[in-house]
N, C-alpha and C positions, 0 to 999 in steps of 0.2 A: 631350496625355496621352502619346503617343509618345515623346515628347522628354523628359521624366521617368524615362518606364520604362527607358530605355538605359542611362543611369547605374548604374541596379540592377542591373539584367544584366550587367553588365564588370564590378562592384566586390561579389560577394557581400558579404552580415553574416556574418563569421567568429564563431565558438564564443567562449563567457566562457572566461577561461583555463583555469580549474581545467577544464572541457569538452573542452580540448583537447587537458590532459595526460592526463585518464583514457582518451582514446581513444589518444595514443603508448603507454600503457603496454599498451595491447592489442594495436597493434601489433609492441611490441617480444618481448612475450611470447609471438605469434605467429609469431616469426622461429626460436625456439627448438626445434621439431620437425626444423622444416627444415634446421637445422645441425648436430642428430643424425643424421639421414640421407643429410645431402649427399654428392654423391660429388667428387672432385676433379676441377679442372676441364682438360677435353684441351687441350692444346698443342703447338706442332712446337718450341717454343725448347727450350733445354736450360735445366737448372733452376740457377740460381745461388744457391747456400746464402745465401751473406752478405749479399744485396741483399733475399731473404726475410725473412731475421732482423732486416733494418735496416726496412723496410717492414713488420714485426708489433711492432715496436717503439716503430715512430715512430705507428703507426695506436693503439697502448695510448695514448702518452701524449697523443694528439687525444682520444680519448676520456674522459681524468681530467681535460682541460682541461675540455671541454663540459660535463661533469658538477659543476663549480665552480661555471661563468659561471649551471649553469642553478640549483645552489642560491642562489648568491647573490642571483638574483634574487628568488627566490620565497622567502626566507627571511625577508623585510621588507615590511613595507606602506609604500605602497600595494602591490598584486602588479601585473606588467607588465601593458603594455594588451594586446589580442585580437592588434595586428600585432606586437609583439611576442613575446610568447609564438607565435606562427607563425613567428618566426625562428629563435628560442631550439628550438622543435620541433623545424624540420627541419635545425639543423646536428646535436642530439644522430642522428635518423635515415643522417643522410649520414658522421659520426663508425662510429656501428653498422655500417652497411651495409660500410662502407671496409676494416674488421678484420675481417670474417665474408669478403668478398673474397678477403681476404690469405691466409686458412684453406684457401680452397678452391685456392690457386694452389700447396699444397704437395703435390707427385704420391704416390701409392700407392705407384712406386720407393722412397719415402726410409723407408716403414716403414709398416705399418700401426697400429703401439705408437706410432712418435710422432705417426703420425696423433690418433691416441686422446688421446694427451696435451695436444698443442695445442686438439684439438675442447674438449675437458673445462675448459679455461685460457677460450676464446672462450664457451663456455656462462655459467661465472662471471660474466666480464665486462658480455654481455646481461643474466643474470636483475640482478645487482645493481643494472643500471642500470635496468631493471624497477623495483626494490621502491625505489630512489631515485627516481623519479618518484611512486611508489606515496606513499611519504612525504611528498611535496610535497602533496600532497591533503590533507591532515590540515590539520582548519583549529583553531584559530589557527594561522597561520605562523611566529608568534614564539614557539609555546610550548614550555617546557623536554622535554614527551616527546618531540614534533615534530623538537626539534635533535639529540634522543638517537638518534632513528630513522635523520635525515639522518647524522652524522656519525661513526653506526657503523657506516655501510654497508657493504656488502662491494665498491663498483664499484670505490673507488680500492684499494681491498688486492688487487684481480683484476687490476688494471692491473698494480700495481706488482710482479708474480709472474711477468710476461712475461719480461721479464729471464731468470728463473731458470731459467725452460724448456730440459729437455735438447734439444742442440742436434743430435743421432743417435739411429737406432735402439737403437742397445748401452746409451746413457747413459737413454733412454728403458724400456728393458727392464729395466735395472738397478733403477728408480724403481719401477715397478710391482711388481716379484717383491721389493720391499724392503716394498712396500705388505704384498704376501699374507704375511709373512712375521711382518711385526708381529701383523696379524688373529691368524694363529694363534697367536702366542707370546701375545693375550690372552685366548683362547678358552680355551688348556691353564692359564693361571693362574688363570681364573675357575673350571675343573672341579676343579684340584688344593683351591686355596680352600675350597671346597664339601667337598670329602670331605676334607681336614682336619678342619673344621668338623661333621660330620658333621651339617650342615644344608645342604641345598640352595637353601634361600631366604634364606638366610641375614640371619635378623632381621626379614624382609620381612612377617612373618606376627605380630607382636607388637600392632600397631594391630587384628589381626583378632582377636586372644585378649581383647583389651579388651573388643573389642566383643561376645564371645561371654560373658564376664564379667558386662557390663553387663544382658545381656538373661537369665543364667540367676537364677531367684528362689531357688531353694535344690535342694541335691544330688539330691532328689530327682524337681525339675519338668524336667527332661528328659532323654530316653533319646535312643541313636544314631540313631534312627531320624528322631525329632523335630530334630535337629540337620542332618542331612541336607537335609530337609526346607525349612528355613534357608538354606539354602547354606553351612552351616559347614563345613569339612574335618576329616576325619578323619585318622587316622592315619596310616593306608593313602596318605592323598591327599600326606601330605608329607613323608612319611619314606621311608628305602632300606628295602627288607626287607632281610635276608641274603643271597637269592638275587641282589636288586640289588648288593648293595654286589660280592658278588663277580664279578659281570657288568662292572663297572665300569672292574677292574683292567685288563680286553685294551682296553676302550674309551679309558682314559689315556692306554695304550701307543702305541695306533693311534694318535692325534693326537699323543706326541712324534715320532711316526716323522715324521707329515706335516712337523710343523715341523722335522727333521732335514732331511727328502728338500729342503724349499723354503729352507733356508740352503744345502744342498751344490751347489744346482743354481744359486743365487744368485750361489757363489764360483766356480762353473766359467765362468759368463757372465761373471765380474768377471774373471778372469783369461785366458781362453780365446777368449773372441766378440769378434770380427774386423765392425767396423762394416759391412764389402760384405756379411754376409752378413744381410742385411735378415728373407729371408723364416722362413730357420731359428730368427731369434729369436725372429721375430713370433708360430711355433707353440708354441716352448717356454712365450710367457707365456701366449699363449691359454689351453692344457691349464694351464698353474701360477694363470689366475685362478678356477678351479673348484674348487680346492683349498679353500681357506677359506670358501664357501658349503657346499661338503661335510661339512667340521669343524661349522661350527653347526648342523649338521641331527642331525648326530651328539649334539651337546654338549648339543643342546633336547630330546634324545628320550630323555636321562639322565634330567630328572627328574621325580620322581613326582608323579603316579603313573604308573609305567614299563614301559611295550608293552615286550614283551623283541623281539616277532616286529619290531618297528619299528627296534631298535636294530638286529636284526640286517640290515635292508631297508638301512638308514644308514649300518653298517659297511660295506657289500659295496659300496653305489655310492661311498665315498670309496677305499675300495680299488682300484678299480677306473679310478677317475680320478688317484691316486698313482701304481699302477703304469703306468697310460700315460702321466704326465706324465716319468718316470723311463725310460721307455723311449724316447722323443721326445729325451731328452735325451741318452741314450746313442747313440743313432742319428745327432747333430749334428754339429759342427762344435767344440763345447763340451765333448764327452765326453773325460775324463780316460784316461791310459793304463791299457792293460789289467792291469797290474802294477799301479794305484794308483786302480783302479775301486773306488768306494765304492758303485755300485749294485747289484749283486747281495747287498751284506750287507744294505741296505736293504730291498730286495723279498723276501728270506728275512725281514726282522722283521716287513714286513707282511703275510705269508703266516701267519705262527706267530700274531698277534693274533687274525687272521680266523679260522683254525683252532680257537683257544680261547673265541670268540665264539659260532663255529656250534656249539660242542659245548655251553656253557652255555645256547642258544636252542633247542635241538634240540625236546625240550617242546613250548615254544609255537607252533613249526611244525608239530608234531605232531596240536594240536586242531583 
């Protein structure tokens, strides 16, 4: 009996395959927190850029390899056998691990921005290779949604992004404050849109007049009260008053300034920021990524039906984060000469909006 049982003991029964990728895929997805948080890793060497960049590189395109070898396998029947698939496992594992490595060996000296940038590149990387295995699960192997799934995935477009990756802090700063820049330039299109339109929801509410259509049986089977009731909206629930519409206008204003203040400070970085000076950039984007969650807090609180005391809660905290994003940047390395300072005309127009805001809310502060 002894002499039996040995054999089992040195050679466990490994998992069916599909078994053993839904457990990688929970490991891989498990690796995900930890690469948000990770800190970089301590060293005495000096950090050599080009041998990073050749080693983030060469570790992407390991991993769009593994990521082939493991569709093609499991893309056909038969699917591999259990030791198989245990090979195919742990080179995608050892692929992962190798580029999450490479993340961690870029020092906190080279930027905290590109830190962020490369982290956000290696996250992609993971989750897709995540929901690529996630895919492989989906049985039939051969079926057409199956290959829709595999072959739209995001792991090899993550890879092949690495490349692209700013290669400094300045180039990296630039990306991001390009990012907040857009945000708001869609925010201010979408409010301007709306009060053109002088719909807010603009058409979003046309399936719902149907359906209040549908359900009234003649003019006189229901009053406001009964519609309420319903959950139908009123008037009140999706139109501007007056007092909004005129509330509206410093609320515009406020949000072109933001996206004035985050293109000027944009072009002071593009022209002005000096790659050694790592940390000054890294605060400029910080306070500049606050901007644009400010603006939609702002932009959501427009419409009706419209808290005036909320617009004005909204106004004062993007204010508040424009002027010190504006002030961080005068204070830089990036700040333009004092003869050709565009911030103080800036901080006068977001004072004069806020000004005209609190006087329009004064009221609702009031009850």
């Amino acid at each position: 009996m002894a002499s039996t049982a040995a054999p089992a003991a040195a050679f466990p029964t490994l998992a069916p395959p599909l078994e053993q990728l839904r457990h990688l895929a929970v490991e891989l997805r498990s690796l995900m927190p930890g690469v948000r948080v990770g800190e970089a890793q301590e060293t005495t060497e000096e950090f050599n850029r080009e041998k990073f960049w050749r080693r983030l590189n060469e570790a992407a395109v390991k991993v769009a390899s593994e990521a082939t070898t493991l569709t093609t396998a499991f893309s056909r029947l038969p699917l591999p056998s259990p030791q198989e698939t245990q090979r195919f496992c742990e080179l995608i594992r050892v692929a992962i691990e190798a580029i999450i490595a490479v993340y961690y060996s870029l020092p906190k000296g080279q930027g905290i921005t590109l830190r962020k940038v490369v982290r956000g590149s290696i996250l992609d990387i993971v989750d897709g290779m995540t929901q690529l295995v996630e895919a492989l699960l989906i049985t039939p192997s051969q079926s057409p949604e199956n290959k829709d799934l595999i072959f739209c995935n995001t792991v090899w477009v993550a890879c092949q992004q690495v490349p692209r990756i700013p290669r400094d802090n300045k180039a990296a700063a630039l990306l991001m404050l390009t990012k907040s820049v857009n945000f708001v330039k869609d925010a201010h299109e979408e409010m301007e849109r709306a009060v053109e339109e002088c719909d807010p929801y603009s058409g979003l509410l046309n399936e719902e007049d149907n359906l209040v259509n549908d359900h009234r049986v003649d003019s006189d089977g229901h009053n406001d009260a009964e519609e309420d009731a319903l959950g139908f909206p009123n008037n009140r629930d999706v139109y501007w008053s007056e007092e909004d519409q005129e509330l509206i206008v410093p609320c515009l204003a406020l949000v072109k300034a933001s996206k004035a203040s985050l293109k000027k400070i944009r072009i002071s970085v593009a022209e002005n920021g000096k790659k050694d000076q790592v940390a000054q950039l890294d605060d400029i984007v910080d306070i500049s990524d606050e901007i644009s969650p400010s603006v939609d807090d702002l932009a959501l609180s427009i419409y009706p039906p419209v808290c005036h005391l909320t617009v004005r809660i909204n106004s004062a905290k993007l204010v508040s984060v424009l002027k010190k994003a504006l002030e961080i940047t005068e204070a830089s390395h990036v700040s333009p000469q004092p003869e050709d300072s565009w911030i103080p005309l800036l901080i006068s127009a977001v004072d004069h909006c806020m000004n005209r805001i609190k006087e329009l809310t004064q009221s609702a502060l009031e009850l």
